[in-house]
KEKEMI-977804 format. One line per 10 residues: number of its first residue (from 1); their letters; for each residue z, x, y of N, C-alpha, C. Coordinates in steps of 0.001 Angstrom, whole numbers, plus 500000, padded with zeros to 6 digits. Each point is the difference from the previous one (the first is absolute). Last residue first. Example, Ala and Ser with C-alpha at 12.3 -4.5 7.8 and 13.67 -1.06 7.14 Angstrom:
// residues 2
2	SA	507080:512850:497750:500060:500820:501190:500730:499230:501090  499930:500290:494280:500000:499110:501190:500000:500900:501200
END
This chain:
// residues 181
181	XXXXXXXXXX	514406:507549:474735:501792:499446:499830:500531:500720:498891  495655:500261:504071:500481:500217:498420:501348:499674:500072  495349:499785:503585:501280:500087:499706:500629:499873:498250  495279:502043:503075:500720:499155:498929:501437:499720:500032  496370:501838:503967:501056:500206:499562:500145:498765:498907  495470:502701:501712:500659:498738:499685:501461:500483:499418  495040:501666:503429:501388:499973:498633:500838:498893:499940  494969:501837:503150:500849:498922:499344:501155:500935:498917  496124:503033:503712:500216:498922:498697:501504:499011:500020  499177:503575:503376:499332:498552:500482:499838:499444:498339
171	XXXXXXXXXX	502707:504063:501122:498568:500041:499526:499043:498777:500087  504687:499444:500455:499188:501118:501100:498593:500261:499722  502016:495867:497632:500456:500947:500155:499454:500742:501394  501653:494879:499102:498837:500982:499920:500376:501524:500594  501661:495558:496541:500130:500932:501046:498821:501029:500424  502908:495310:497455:498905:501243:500082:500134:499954:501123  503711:498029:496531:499349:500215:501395:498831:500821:499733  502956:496288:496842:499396:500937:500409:499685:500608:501168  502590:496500:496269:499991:500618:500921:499390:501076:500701  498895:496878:495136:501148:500637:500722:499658:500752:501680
161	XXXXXXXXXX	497551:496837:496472:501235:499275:500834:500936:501230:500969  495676:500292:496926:501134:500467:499666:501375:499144:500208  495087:499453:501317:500345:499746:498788:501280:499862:499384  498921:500552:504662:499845:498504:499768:499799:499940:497763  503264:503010:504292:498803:500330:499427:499233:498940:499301  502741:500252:504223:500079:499529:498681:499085:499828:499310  501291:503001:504935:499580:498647:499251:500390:499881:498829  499886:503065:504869:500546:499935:498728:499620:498519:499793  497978:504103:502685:500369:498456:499966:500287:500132:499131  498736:504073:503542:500437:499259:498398:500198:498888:500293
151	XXXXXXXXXX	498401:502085:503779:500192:501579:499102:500190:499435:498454  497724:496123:504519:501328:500926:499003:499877:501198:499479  496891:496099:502304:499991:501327:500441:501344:500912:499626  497957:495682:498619:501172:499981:500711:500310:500946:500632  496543:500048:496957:499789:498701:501237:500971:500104:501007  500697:502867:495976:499049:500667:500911:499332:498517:501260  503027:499267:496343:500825:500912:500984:499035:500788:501075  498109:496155:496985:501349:499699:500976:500320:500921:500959  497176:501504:496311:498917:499110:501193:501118:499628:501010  502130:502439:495995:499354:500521:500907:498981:498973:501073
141	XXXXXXXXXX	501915:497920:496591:501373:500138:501217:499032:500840:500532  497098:498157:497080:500477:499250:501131:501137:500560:500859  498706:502687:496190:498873:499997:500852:500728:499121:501407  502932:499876:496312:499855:501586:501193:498890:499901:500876  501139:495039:498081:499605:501220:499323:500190:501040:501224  503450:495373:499719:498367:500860:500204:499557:501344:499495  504159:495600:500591:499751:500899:499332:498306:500554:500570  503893:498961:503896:499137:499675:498680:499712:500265:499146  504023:499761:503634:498990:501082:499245:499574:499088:499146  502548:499479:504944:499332:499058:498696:499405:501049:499217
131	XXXXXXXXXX	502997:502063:503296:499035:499566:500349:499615:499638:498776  503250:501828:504049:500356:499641:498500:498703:499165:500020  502275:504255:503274:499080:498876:499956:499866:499822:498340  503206:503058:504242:500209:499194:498610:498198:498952:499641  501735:505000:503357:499215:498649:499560:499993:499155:498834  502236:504143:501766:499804:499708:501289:499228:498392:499748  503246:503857:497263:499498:498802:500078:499510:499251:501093  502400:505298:499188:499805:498364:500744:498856:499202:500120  503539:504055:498262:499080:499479:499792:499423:498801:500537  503705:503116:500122:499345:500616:500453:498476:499306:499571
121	XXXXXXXXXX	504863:498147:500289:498998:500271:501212:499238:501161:499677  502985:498340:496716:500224:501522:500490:499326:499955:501003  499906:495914:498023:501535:500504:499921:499953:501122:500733  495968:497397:500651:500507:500005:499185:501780:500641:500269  496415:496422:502966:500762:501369:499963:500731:499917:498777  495565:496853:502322:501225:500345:498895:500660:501189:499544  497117:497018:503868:499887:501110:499641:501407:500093:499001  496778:496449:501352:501174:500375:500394:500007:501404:499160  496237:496050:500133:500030:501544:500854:501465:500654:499828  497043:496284:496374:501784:500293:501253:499816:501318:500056
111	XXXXXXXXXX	496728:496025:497232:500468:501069:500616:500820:500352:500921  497757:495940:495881:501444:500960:501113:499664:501190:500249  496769:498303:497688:500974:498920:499574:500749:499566:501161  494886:502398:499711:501213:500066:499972:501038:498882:499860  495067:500559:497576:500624:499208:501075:501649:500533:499837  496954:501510:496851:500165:500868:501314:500177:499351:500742  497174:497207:497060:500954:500970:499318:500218:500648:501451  497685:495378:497874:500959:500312:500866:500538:501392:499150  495702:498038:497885:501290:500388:500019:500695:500442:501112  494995:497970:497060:500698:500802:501370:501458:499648:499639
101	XXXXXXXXXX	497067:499645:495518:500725:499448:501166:500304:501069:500871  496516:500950:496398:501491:500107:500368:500171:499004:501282  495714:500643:497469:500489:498980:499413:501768:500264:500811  495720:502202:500378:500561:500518:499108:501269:499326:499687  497318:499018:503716:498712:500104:498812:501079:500417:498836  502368:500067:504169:499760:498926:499413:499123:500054:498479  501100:503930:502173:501159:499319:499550:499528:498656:499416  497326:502186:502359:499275:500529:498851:501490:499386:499553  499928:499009:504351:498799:499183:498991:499868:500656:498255  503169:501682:502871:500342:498490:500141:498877:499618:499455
91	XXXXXXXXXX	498909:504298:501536:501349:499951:499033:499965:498708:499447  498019:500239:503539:498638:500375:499002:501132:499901:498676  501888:499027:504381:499473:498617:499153:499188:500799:498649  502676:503306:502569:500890:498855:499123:499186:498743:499314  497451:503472:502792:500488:500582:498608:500454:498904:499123  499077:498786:504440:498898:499719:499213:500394:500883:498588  503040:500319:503455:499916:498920:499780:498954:499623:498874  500432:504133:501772:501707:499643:499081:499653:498691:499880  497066:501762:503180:499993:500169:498420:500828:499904:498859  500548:498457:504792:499112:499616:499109:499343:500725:498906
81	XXXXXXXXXX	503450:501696:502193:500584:498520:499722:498765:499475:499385  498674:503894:502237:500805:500322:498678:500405:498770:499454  498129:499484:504420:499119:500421:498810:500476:500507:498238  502791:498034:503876:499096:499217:499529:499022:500428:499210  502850:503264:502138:501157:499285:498770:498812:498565:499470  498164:503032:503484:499975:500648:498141:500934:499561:499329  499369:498166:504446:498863:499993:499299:500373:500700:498582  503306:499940:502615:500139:498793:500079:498424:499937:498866  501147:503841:501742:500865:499669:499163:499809:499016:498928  497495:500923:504217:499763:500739:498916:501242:499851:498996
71	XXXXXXXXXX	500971:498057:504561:498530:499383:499016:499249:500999:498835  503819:501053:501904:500602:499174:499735:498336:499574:499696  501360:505241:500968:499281:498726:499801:500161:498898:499761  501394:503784:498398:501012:500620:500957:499289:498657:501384  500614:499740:494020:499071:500675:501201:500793:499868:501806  501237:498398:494032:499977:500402:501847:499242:500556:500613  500899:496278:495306:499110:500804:500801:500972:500976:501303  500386:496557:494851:500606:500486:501132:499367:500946:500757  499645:495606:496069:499026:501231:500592:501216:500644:501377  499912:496340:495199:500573:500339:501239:499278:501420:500382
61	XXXXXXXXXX	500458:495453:495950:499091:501332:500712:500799:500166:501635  501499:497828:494976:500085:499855:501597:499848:501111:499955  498604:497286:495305:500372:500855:500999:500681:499885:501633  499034:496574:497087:500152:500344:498598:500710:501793:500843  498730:495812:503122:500335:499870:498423:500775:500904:498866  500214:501403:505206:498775:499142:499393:500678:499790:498701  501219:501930:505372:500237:499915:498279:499049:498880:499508  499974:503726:504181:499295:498601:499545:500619:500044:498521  500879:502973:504695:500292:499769:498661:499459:498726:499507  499545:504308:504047:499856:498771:499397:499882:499827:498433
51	XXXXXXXXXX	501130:503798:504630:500207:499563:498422:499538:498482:499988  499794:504469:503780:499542:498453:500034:499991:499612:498460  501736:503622:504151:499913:500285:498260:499502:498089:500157  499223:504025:503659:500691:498527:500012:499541:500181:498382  501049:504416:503575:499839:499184:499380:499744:498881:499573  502922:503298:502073:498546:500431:500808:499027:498849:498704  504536:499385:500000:500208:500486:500803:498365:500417:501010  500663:495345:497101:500701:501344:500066:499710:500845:501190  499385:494520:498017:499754:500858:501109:500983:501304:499438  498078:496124:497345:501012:500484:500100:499505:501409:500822
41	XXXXXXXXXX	498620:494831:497714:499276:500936:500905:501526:501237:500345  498790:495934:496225:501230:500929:500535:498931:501191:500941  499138:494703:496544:499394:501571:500715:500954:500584:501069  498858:496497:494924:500769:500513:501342:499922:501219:500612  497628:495253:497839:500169:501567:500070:500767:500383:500623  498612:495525:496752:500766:500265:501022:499966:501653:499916  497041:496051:497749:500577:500793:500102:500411:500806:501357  497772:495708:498502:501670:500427:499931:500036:500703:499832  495733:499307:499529:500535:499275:501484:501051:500016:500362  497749:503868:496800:500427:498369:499934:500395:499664:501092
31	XXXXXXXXXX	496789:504340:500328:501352:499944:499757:499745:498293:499402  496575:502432:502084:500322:500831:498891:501178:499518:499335  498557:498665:504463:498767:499865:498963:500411:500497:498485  503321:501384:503611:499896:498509:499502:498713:499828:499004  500332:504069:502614:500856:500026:498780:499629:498343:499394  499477:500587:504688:498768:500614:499318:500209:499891:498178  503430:500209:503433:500067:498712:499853:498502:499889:499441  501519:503903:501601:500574:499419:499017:499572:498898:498988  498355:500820:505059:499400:501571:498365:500944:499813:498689  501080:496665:503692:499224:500298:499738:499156:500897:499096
21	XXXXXXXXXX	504521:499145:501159:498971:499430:499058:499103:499959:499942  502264:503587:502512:500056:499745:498370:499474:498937:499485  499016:500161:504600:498930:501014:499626:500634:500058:498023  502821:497230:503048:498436:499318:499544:499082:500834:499061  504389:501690:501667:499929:498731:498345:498975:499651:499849  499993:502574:503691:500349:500914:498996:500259:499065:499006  499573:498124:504307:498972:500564:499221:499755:500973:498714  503924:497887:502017:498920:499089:499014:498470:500430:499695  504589:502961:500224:499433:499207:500737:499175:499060:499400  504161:503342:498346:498851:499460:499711:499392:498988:501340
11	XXXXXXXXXX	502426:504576:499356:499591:498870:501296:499231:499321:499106  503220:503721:497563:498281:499261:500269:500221:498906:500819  503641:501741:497322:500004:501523:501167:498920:499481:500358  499405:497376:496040:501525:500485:500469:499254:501310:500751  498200:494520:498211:499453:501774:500871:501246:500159:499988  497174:496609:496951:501260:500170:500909:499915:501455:500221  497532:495167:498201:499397:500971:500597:501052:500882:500509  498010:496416:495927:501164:500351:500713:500067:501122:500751  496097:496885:498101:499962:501177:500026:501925:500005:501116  496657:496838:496412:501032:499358:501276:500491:501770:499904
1	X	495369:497410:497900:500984:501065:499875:500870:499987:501257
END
């Protein structure tokens, strides 16, 4: 596993990359030899936020942490990462036994930070991102949007063909937006 390591407002030093691959770099046993992570240490004010992203086959798992701690962060983004990890293979195995092919899905295309001003400036577009949709069941977009740590994902529903999002409500249950023509 080849771990990409980047700090904003963060001294990264080398002991601070060592101590990430290290407790990171733990992850590997669990992973393909190609797979690639990426990790964002991000210094704040009283704070450190520590995200890592691993795309995989069919999902991309990602964990985001802060604590006010850089080695406690760092530990509960590896302990969470590894359950996001062992979910996706238990997933991935009962996928197999049941005959579906894995599937590239949620790989971004393009994304662009620019900020897009409408006519009346009172609305502003702060994030463009465009992203492969697959077909899949609600069950699978919910596993996605909750790996990815999201509010919704949108997808393609895998009987129908048509367009969908779920969502999670307040009440911590699931919904689903249908689209109609």
């Amino acid at each position: 596993m080849e771990l990409n390591i980047k700090a904003k407002n963060l001294n990264l030093t080398d002991k601070v990359r060592d101590m990430v691959d290290d407790k990171l770099g733990r992850l590997e046993k669990f992973l393909p030899e190609d797979a690639d992570a990426n990790v964002t240490l991000k210094g704040k004010k009283n704070y450190v936020k520590v995200e890592m992203t691993i795309p995989m086959k069919r999902y991309t798992l990602r964990v985001e942490e802060e604590d006010r701690d850089l080695n406690t962060a760092i530990d509960r983004v590896q302990e969470i990462m590894e359950r996001q990890i062992r979910k996706y293979k238990t997933r991935l195995t009962a996928k197999k036994r049941k005959g579906d092919p894995a599937e590239v899905i949620g790989a971004p295309v393009e994304a662009a930070d620019d900020v897009i001003e409408t006519e009346d400036d009172s609305i502003h577009i702060v994030r463009n991102k465009r992203f492969v949709i697959h077909p899949m069941s609600a069950e699978e977009a919910c596993l996605q949007m909750d790996m990815l740590g999201h509010g919704f994902f949108v997808f393609e529903e895998e009987e129908s063909g048509e367009i969908c999002v779920v969502y999670k409500r307040t009440d911590g249950e699931y919904g689903i937006i249908e689209t109609a023509k």
